[in-house]
Every structure is written in C-alpha cells, then in structure tokens.
N, C-alpha and C positions, 0 to 999 in steps of 0.2 A: 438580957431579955429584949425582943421587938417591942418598937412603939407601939403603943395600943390606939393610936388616933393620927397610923396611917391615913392616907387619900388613898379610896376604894373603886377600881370599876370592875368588880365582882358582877356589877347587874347587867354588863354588855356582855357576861361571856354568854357564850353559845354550849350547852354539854348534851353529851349522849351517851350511848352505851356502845364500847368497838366488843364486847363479846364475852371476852380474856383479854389477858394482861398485853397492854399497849408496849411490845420493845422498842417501834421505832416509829417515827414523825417524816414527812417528806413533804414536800408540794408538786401537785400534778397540776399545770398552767396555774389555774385560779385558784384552784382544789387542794383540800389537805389528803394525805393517804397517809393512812397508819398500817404500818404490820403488826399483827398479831401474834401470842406466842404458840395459838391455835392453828398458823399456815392460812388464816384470812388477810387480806387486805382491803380498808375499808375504804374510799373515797367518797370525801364529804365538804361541800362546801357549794360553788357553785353549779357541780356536779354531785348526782352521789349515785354509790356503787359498794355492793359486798360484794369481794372475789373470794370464792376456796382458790388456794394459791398452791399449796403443797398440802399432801397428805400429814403431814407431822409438822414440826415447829419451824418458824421462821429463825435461823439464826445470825444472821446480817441484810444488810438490805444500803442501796444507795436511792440514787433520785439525779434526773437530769433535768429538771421540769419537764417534762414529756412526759415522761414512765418512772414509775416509782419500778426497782430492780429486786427481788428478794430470792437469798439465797437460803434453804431446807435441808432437812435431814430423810429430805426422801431423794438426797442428790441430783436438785435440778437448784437452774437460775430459772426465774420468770420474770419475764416484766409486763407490767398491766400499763394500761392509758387512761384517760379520762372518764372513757365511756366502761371501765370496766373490761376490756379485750385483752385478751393475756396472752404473748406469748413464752412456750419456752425456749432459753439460748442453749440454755448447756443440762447432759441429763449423762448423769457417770454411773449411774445405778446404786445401788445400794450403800453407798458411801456418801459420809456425812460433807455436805459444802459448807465451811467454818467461817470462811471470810469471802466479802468481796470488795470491788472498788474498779469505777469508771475512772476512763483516763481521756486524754485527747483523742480528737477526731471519731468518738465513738467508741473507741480503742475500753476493752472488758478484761479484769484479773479475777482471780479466784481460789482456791486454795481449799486442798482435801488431804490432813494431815499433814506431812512431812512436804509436799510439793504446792506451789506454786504456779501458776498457770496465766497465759496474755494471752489474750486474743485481740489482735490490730489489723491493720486494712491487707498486711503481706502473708502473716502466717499465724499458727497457733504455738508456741513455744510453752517448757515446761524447764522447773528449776527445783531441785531439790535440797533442802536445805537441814539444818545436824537434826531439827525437833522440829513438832509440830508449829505449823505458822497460830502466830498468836495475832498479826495483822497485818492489812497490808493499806499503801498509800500511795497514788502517783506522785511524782515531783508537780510543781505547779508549771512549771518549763519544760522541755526534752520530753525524751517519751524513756525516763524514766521512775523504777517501780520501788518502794519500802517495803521491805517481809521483815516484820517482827517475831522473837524466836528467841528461844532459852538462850543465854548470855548475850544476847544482843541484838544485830538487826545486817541484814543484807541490802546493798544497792544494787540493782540489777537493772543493764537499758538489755532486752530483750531484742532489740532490731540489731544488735551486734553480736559479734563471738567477743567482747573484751570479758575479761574475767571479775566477775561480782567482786566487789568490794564488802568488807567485814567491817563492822563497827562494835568494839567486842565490851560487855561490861556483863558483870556477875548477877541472875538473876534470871526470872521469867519475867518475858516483857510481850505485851498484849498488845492494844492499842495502839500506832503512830500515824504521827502528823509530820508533814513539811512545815515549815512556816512559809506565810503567804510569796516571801519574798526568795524564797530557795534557800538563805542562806544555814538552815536550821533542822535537825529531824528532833522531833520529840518520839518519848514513847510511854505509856503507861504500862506501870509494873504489876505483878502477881505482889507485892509487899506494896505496904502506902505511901507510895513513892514515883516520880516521875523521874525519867532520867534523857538527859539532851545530847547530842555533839553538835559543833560547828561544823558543818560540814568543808571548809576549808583546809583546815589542819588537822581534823580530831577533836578538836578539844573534849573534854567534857563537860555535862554541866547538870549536878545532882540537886534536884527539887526537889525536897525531904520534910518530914515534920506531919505531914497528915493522920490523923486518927483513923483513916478507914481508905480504903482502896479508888484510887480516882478511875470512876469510870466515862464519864464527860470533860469532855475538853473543846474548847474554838476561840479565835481568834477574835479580838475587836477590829469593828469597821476600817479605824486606822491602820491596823496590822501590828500593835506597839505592844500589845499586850496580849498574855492566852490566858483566859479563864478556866478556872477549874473546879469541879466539883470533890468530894472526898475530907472536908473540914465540917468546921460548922458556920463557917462564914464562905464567902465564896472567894477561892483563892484569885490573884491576878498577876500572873511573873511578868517583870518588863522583860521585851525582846527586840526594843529599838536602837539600840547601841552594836557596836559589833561585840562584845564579850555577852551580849544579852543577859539570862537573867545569874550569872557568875558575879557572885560577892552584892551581891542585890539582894533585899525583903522585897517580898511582894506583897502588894495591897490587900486587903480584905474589906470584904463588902457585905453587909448584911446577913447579920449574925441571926440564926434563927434560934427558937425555942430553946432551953434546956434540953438536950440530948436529942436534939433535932440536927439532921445533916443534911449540905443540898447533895441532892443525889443526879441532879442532872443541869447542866447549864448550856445556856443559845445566846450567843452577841446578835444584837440587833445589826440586819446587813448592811446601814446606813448611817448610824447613827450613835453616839459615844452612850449604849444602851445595852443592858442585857437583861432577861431575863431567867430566874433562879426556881430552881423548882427541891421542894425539899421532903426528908421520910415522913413527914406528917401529911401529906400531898399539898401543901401549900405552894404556892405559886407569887413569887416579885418579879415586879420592875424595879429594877435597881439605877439612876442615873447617875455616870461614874464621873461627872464633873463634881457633883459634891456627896453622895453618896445617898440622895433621897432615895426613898421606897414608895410604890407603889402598890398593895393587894388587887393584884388578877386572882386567884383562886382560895377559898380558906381552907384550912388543913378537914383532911376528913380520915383521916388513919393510914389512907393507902399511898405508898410512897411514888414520886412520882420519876417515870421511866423514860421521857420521850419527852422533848422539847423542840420546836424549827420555825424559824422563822419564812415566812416568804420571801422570794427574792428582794419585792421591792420594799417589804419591812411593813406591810400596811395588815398583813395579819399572823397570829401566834398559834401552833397547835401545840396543845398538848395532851400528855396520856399517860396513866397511871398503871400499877401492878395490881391491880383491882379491873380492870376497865374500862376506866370512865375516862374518855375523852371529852374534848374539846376545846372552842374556837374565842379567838380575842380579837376585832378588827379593832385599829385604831386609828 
C-alpha cells in the first residue's frame, strides 16, 4: 500500500480540459503542448493555443522545443509553434503515419506500414523492412536510424548504400530506444517484456517479469538507469556498466495501490528525479536517492497517458485518457 501521509503539492498544479484523451506531452519553448487522440494539439502555458492538427487521430508525435511534430491517420506530419502556426511536412494521403522521430541537424523519419522513411539536408530515402515498423529511434551520434519490427529491429545510416544491419529476437517489438551513450538499443515488446542488445557484439539483454505491456520508458539524468512503466512499482534497469542490465535486478520505486499500474514515466532532465504517473491517474515524485514520494496529482479513475518534463526540469505536464491535463512548476 502507498503511504497515506505523503508530502503534497497537489495545490500548485495548474489543470484543464485538452478535449480527449491526452496521448502525448512535449514542450514548445516555455509552453507545454499536448496531442490529442482527437488530431488537436493544445499549447498551454506561457503561450496558449488549440490547433486542429489532422482530421482523425494523432498517432505519434516528437518535439524539438520549437515545434511540437505530430504524425495522423489522415497521412500528414504537422508541426505547430508557439503561437499556434502549423505547418505540414509530409502528406502521403490516405495512408496511415504509425511512427515518427527527429534526428540531427533537423534531419525527419517516419514510417507508413512496412517502410520507413528519412528525410535530411541531402535527400529523402526509403527502407523497407519484413513487417510493419512498430518504432523508430535516431542514434544519439551518427546519423543513424532504429526501426523496430516483428522479430526484432534494423540499423539503418541512410546517407550510405551500406546494408542495414539485423538485430534478430522472437517477437513483436514496438517502441525503441538508444541509450544516451550509444552503446545500447532497447525496445518494448507486444508481450510484457522489454528486450536489449549491446550494440557492440550483439549481445542480448531480456527484461522480463512485468505484469502488463511497458509502454513508457527514459533514461535518468545520469544516463545509469532506464525507468519504466508496465509493473506496479516503477521499474529501473542499471545500464552503467558495459554488460548493463545482464544478470542485474532492477530497482523499484514506488509501489502504487492495489492493482494500480504506472502507466507512464518522465526522468527529471537534471536531477536524480522522476516522476510516475499511474491507472488511477495518480501522479509521484519519486526521489531515487532514497526513494521518497511526493503527491503531484491524486488518483481520479482516469489512467494517466502523457508525462514530460521541460528541458530545464522547472515544469511537468501531464495528461490523462479522460482529458484532463496539466501543469507542475517547481
């Protein structure tokens, strides 16, 4: 069970209504911008703005602090600004845009079904891979790209003709991540289950035991550890050693209610800090030097979808499958 006499700053949040169900949290400069699963994007904070953004649903979305990016199922990317100003990048028509992901130098991926798509300062290139991309991920270095995809995941540098490299393991795999430092691809699976290589050798590295499907994942400040959502506690694999988290437990933090799950997690950008958002829409600060809790939000039924920090850590959005947004300056 949660302590019952946590420390509360429930009365500094900031809430509103974004419409429909909050899928994704970003920041526009100062501004928070939430995508909707309605194809609005809302910016709120020290700007504010409702954009219709696509005619039908937002299904992925990135953020550069400039323009929050979202990708629909009316086959366009848009990106909106501060003030609200939309443009569109990409419009393939009637085909659905599944995933995207900004890279360097401004450098845009994307992906409609089976193919895979870059757009960089030289050309627009296309990759097509065995099954529909389940995600994609720049490296943190190079200008290379992660496509995740049934059995496994593709490495792809797009500015060459070398031939993508496989990384082959049994399963649908969704979601992936670098780690901060390149050495790592993570990736979330269709089973409750997260699965790694080192990117060096191959290795593998299976993070196993969840009760439900990890759909949030990031990194601490440090880069030492990746939090994750899909338990009841919020998971934390070490990935500061070179075998990372191979033959390691990972930490757990802040167990919520009886049959309560966090459903979404955000590392504080700065700070050895995250916080936990869980299916009752409850909302922690968790400090992982000894594992205090603090209540940001109290549970109100609706699970929560959308968590992000600002860059410089000084405010939190978030957003539920009910709605209801908002803001935590600290």
């Amino acid at each position: 069970m949660v302590s019952v006499d946590r420390p509360s700053l429930t009365e500094k949040l900031v809430s509103f209504e974004a419409g429909s169900q909050v899928v994704a949290a970003h920041f526009v400069r100062e501004s928070a911008a939430f995508a909707t699963g309605e194809g609005e994007v809302l910016i709120a904070g020290e700007s504010e703005a409702r954009v219709k953004a696509h005619k039908g649903a937002i299904l992925s979305s990135a953020g550069d602090g400039e323009r929050i990016f979202t990708a629909g199922d009316d086959g366009r990317i848009v990106a909106v600004d501060i003030e609200g100003e939309q443009e569109t990048l990409v419009d393939i028509g009637n085909k659905w845009i599944d995933n995207l992901a900004l890279g360097p130098d401004g450098a845009l991926a994307w992906s409609a079904g089976k193919t895979a798509f870059v757009r960089g300062k030289k050309a627009e290139r296309s990759l097509e891979v065995v099954s529909t991309v389940g995600g994609l991920a720049f490296a943190p270095k190079g200008f290379r790209l992660a496509i995740a995809h049934y059995n496994g995941a593709t490495l792809w540098f797009p500015n060459t003709d070398a031939a993508p490299e496989t990384l082959e393991w049994k399963g649908s795999h969704l979601g992936v991540m670098f780690s901060p430092d390149g050495r790592f691809l993570v990736t979330t699976m269709q089973e409750p289950a997260l699965h790694g290589w080192r990117l060096s050798d191959g290795q593998h590295m299976r993070m196993s035991g969840y009760p439900s499907r990890v759909r949030s994942m990031g990194f601490t400040a440090d880069e030492k550890w990746l939090a994750t959502s899909g338990a009841q506690e919020a998971i934390l694999w070490p990935f500061a050693t070179r075998d990372g988290p191979m033959g390691k437990q990972p930490l757990m933090f802040a167990p919520g209610l009886k049959d309560q799950k966090v459903t979404a997690v955000a590392c504080h950008p700065k700070q050895a800090m995250l916080a936990a958002g869980y299916s009752d829409g409850m909302v922690l600060l968790v400090r992982l030097a000894d594992g205090a809790e603090v209540l940001v939000r109290r549970p109100d039924g609706s699970p929560v979808t959308a968590l992000a920090w600002r860059g410089d850590g000084g405010l939190l959005a978030m957003g539920t499958e009910e709605g209801k947004a908002a803001l935590l300056a600290l």
